[in-house]
N, C-alpha and C positions, 0 to 999 in steps of 0.2 A: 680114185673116183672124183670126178671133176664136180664142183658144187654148182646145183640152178643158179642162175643169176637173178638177182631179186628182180621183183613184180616192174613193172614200167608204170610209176606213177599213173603216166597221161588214158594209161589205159584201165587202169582202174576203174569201178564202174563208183561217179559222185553219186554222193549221197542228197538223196532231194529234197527240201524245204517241204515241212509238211504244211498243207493244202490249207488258207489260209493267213499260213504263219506271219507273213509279209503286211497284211492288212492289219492283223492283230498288233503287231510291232508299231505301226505307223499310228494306230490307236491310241497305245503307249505311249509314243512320242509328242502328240499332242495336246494329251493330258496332261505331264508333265511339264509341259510348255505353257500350260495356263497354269498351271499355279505356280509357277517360278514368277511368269507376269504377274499374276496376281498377289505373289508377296512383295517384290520389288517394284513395282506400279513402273516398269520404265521398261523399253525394248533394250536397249542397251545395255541393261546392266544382267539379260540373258544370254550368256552364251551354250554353243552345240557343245562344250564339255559338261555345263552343267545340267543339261536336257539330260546328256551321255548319262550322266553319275546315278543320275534318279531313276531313268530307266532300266540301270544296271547292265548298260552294252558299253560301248567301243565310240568315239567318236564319228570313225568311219561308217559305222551301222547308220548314222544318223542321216548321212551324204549320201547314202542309198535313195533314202524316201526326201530328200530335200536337199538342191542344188547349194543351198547357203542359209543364213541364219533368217534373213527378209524372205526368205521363202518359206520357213518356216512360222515365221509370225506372223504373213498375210493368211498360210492357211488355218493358223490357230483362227482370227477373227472373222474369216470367210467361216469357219465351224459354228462359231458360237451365232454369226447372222441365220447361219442355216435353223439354227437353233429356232431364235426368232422367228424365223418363217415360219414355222409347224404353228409356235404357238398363236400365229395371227390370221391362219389358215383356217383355226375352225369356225362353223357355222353355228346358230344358236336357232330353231325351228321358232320361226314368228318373229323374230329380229328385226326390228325397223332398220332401213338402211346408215340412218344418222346415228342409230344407237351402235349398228357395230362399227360406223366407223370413229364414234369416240371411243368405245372399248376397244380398240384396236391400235387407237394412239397412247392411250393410257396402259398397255399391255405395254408398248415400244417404250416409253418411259419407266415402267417397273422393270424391265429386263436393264437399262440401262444403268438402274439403281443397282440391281444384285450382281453386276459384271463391271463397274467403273472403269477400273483399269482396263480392261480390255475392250469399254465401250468408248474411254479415252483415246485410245491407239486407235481404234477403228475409224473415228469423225472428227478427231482432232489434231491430226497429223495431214501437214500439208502433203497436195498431189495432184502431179501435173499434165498426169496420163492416168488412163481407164487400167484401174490393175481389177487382180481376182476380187479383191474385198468389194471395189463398187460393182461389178457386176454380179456377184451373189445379193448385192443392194435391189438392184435392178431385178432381177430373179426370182427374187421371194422374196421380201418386206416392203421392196419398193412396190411388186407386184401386185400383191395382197393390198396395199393401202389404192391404187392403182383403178383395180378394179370395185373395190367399195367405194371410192369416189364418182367412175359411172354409173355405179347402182343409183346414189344419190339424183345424178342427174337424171334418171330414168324417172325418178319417183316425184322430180319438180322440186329438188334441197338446192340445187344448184344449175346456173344454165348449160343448156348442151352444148359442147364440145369437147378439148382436146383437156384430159384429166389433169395434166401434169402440172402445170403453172396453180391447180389446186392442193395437190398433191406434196409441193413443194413449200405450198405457203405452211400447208398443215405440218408437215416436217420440220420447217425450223419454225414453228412452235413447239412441239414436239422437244426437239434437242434442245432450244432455251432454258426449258422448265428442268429439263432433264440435266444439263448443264450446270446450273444452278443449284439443282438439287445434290446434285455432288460436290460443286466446289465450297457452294456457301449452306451447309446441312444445318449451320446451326442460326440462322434466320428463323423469323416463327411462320414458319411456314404451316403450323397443323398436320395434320395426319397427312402422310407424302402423298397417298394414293387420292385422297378429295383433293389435293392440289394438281394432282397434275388431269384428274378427270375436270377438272373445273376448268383448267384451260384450256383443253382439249373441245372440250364444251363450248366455250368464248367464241375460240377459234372458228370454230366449225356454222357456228350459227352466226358470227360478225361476219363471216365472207360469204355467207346463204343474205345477209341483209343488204351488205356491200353489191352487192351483185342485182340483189332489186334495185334499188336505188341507181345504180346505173355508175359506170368507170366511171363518169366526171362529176360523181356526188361530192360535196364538200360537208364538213361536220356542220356548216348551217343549216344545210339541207337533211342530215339524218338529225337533228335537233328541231326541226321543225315537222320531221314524220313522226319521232315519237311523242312532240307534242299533240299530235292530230291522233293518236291511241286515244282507244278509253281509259280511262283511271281504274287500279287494277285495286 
């Protein structure tokens, strides 16, 4: 009696990735990608075997959900902006416009505080072209600040027009303090959160002043406005 010939692999019927499963993994893998950054404070010193180990797959698993290791670190820090965005996206019912838009900078700098390393990699890493991370910038944090800067203007904090050149001053204020606060923490800065609301504050109300007074005001000119104040 002549024996079957075994099964034809190719026709076998695959077995298929349950529903999900792929997103779940990619999850994995990017959670594990921040705290590797996050212990070793350096992109470089994360490699896709040591993602591999923590996540308990395969290198290869990893080249599935990411071309290369820079692909993998632009979307760790594109997550964690995303992150940011939610949290600078809420509304507070009765909110003055200047109030959320210091609380909104001061939120961008305590996020900064609880992620360093990874808010290092993100704004401190030179770049010469628009990647994922700046336009998840653009998208949600940059947006969010964006739009509370034209609220400002609607409300007479700031003159009307094109938000950005405000938006920009307020951001590297913003990163300064936030900058600062990570590399030099042990300055007496006081309580991190009145320091970086305080500047945020500065900020925001120096270029509401800057702006009355007029682009070609000079500090003799806003020295001779606040002299002409009442005594407070």
């Amino acid at each position: 009696m002549t024996a079957a010939p075994p099964p034809n692999p190719s026709s076998s019927p695959r077995r298929r990735a349950r529903r999900g499963s792929g997103d779940q993994l990619r999850g994995k893998i990017l959670a594990a990608a921040k705290n590797l950054l996050a212990e070793t404070g350096r992109a470089d010193a994360m490699s896709i075997r040591a993602v591999a180990d923590l996540v308990g797959v395969t290198p290869p698993s990893i080249y599935l959900h990411f071309a290369d290791k820079d692909a993998l670190v632009q979307a760790v820090v594109a997550d964690l902006f995303g992150e940011l965005g939610e949290r600078l996206g809420g509304d507070i019912p009765g909110e003055a416009p200047l109030d959320k838009l210091c609380r909104q900078g001061t939120a961008y700098i305590m996020f900064a505080l609880e992620a360093p390393e990874h808010y290092r990699l993100a704004t401190m890493s030179a770049s010469t072209e628009i990647g994922k991370v700046d336009l998840v910038l653009q998208t949600t944090a940059y947006e969010h600040f964006h739009r509370t800067v034209s609220e400002c203007m609607d409300a007479g904090i700031f003159a009307k027009g094109d938000p950005t050149p405000v938006v920009l001053d307020l951001w590297a204020a913003g990163h300064g303090i936030a900058s600062l606060l990570i590399a030099k923490p042990f300055l007496p800065w006081g309580d991190v959160t009145e320091a970086a609301d305080r500047v945020m504050r500065a900020t925001a109300m120096g270029l509401s002043i800057s702006e009355y007074l007029g682009a070609d005001a000079t500090p003799a000119d806003f020295v001779a406005w606040r002299a002409s104040l009442p005594p407070r």
